[in-house]
C-alpha positions in Angstrom: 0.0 0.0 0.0 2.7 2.4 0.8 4.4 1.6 -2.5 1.3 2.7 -4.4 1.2 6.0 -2.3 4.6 7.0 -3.4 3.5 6.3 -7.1 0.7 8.2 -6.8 2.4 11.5 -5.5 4.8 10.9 -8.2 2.2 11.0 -10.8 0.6 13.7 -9.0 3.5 16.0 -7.7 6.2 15.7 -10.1 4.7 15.3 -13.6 7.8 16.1 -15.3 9.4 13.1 -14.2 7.0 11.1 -16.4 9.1 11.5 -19.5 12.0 9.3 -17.0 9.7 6.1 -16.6 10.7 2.6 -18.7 14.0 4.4 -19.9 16.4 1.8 -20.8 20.5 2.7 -19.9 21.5 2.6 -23.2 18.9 6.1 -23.0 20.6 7.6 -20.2 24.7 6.3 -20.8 26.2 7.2 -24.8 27.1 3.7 -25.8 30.5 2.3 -26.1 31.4 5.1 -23.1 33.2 4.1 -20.3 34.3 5.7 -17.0 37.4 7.9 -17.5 40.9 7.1 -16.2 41.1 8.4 -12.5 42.1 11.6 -11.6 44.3 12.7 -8.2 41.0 14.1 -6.1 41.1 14.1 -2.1 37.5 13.9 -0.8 36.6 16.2 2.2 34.2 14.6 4.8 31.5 16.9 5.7 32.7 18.2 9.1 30.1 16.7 12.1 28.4 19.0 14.7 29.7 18.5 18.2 28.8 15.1 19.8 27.9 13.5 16.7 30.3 10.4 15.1 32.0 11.0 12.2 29.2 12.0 9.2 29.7 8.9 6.3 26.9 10.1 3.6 25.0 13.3 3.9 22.4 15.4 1.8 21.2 19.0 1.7 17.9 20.0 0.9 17.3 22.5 -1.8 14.9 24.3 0.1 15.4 24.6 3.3 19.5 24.9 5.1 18.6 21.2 6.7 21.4 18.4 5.8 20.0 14.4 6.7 23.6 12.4 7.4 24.0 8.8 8.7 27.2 7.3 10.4 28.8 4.6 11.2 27.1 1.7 13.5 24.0 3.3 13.7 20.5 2.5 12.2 19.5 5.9 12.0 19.6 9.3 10.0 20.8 12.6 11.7 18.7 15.6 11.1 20.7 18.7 11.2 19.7 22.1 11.2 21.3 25.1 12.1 21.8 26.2 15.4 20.6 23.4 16.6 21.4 19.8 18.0 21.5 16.9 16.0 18.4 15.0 15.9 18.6 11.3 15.8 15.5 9.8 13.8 15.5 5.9 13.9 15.0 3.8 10.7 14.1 0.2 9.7 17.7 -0.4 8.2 20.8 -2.7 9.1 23.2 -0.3 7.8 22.2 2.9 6.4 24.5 4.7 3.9 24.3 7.0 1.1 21.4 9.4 1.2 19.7 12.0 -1.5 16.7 13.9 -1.6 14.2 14.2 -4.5 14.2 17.2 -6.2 10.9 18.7 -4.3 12.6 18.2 -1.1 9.3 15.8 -0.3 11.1 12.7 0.0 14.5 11.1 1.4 16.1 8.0 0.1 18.6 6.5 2.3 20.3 3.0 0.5 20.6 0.1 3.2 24.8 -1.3 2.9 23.4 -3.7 5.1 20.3 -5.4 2.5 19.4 -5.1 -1.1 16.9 -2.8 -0.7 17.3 1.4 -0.7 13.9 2.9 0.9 12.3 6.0 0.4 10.8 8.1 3.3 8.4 10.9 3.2 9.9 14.5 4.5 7.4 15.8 6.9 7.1 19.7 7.9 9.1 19.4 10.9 12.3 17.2 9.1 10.6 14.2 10.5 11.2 11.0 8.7 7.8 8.8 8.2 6.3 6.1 5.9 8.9 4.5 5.2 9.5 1.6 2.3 11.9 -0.8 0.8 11.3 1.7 -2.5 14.9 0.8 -5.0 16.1 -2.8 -4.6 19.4 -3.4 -5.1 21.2 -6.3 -7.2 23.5 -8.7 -4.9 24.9 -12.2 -5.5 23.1 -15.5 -5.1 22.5 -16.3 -1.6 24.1 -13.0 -0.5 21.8 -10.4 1.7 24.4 -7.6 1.5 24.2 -4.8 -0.8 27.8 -2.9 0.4 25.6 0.3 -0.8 27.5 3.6 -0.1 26.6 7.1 -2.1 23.9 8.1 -3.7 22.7 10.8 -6.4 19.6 11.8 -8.2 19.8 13.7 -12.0 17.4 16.3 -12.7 14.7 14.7 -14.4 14.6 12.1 -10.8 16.6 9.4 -11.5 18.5 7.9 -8.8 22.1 6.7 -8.7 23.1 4.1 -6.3 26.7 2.8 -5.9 27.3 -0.8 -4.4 29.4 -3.8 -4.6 27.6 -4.9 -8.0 27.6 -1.6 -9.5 26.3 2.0 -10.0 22.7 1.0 -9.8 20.5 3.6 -12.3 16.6 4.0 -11.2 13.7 5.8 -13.2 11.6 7.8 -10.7 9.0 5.1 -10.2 11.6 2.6 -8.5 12.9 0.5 -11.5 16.0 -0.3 -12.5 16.8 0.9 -15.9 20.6 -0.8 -15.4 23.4 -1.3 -13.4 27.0 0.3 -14.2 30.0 -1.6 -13.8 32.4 0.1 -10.9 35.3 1.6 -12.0 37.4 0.8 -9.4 36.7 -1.9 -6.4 37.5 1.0 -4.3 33.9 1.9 -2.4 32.6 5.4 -3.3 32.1 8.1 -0.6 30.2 10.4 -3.0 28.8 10.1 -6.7 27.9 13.8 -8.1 26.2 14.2 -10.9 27.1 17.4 -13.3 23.8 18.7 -15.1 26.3 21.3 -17.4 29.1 18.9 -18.1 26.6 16.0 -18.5 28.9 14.0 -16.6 28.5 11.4 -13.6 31.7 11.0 -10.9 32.3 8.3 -9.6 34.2 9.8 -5.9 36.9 7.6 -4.0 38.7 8.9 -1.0 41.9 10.0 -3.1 40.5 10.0 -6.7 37.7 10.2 -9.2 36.5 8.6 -12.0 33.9 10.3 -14.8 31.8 9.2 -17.5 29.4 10.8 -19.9 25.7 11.2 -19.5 23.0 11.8 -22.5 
């Protein structure tokens, strides 16, 4: 039931993203490209507010100064806004990782390193996190329960962007998976950024990056 919800405030909210849905890879990656060879790029943690661990994956709203972050060991997402303490909001996940916001700022997806499944929560008015579902699922190997997810990213027409131990996981805006990238390094990512100008996604290790084009 809460699946459907979420399609239907797709449908209803964000009507542009309707042009996304059933969009094979080869429609969203040039053919015959391939990720770039690295170059020398230290990642930055985001700095964490006093008393909080060590932030791993974090993401900013457009529309309002309030950054979501998870860390290590901890089934939850931090809400932090400024000026104020960190707010710990608890979540159904083993491990939660790499977070990213759709583009109305209405709803959170946080990816799960410790399943296959990345969920989708609604945003409420106060930051709160609620109605939450196993929204994206992930590819892993046979028998295997483990997705190793870290960053995420979403393009501009909604399309989300996953990285895990199989690959950089592509999803239209209704959930499906139009294809899964091969990783260009086995090095984990901390962060994949997509750049709307340069048509480009980056694939972010700790000392390096790796690019490729986007249609």
């Amino acid at each position: 039931m809460m699946r459907l919800l979420l399609l239907a405030l797709i449908v209803i909210g964000t009507p542009s993203t309707l042009l996304a849905q059933d969009m094979p890879l080869s429609q969203i990656i040039p053919e015959s490209s391939t990720w770039g060879k690295p170059t020398a790029a230290k990642w930055e943690s985001p700095q964490s507010p006093s008393g909080l661990k060590p932030i791993r994956f974090s993401a900013t709203l457009k529309s309002k100064p309030w950054t979501y972050a998870t860390v290590a060991g901890e089934p939850a997402v931090y809400l932090l806004k400024p000026n104020q303490p960190p707010k710990k909001i608890p979540v159904p996940l083993i491990e939660p990782a790499g977070v990213v916001a759709w583009s109305d700022d209405g709803t959170l997806v946080v990816a799960d390193a410790g399943n296959k499944y990345a969920y989708a929560f609604r945003i409420e008015a106060d930051g709160q996190l609620t109605a939450g579902d196993r929204y994206y699922r992930l590819r892993v190997r046979p028998g295997m329960e483990r997705s190793d997810a870290t960053a995420a990213a979403i393009d501009p027409v909604g399309r989300v962007y996953i990285a895990a131990k199989e690959g950089v996981h592509v999803f239209d805006p209704t959930g499906r998976l139009c294809g899964v990238l091969l990783n260009p390094t086995p090095t984990p990512a901390v962060a994949l950024i997509i750049d709307p100008a340069k048509k480009t996604l980056t694939y972010q290790t700790p000392e390096s990056q790796f690019s490729r084009p986007l249609k």
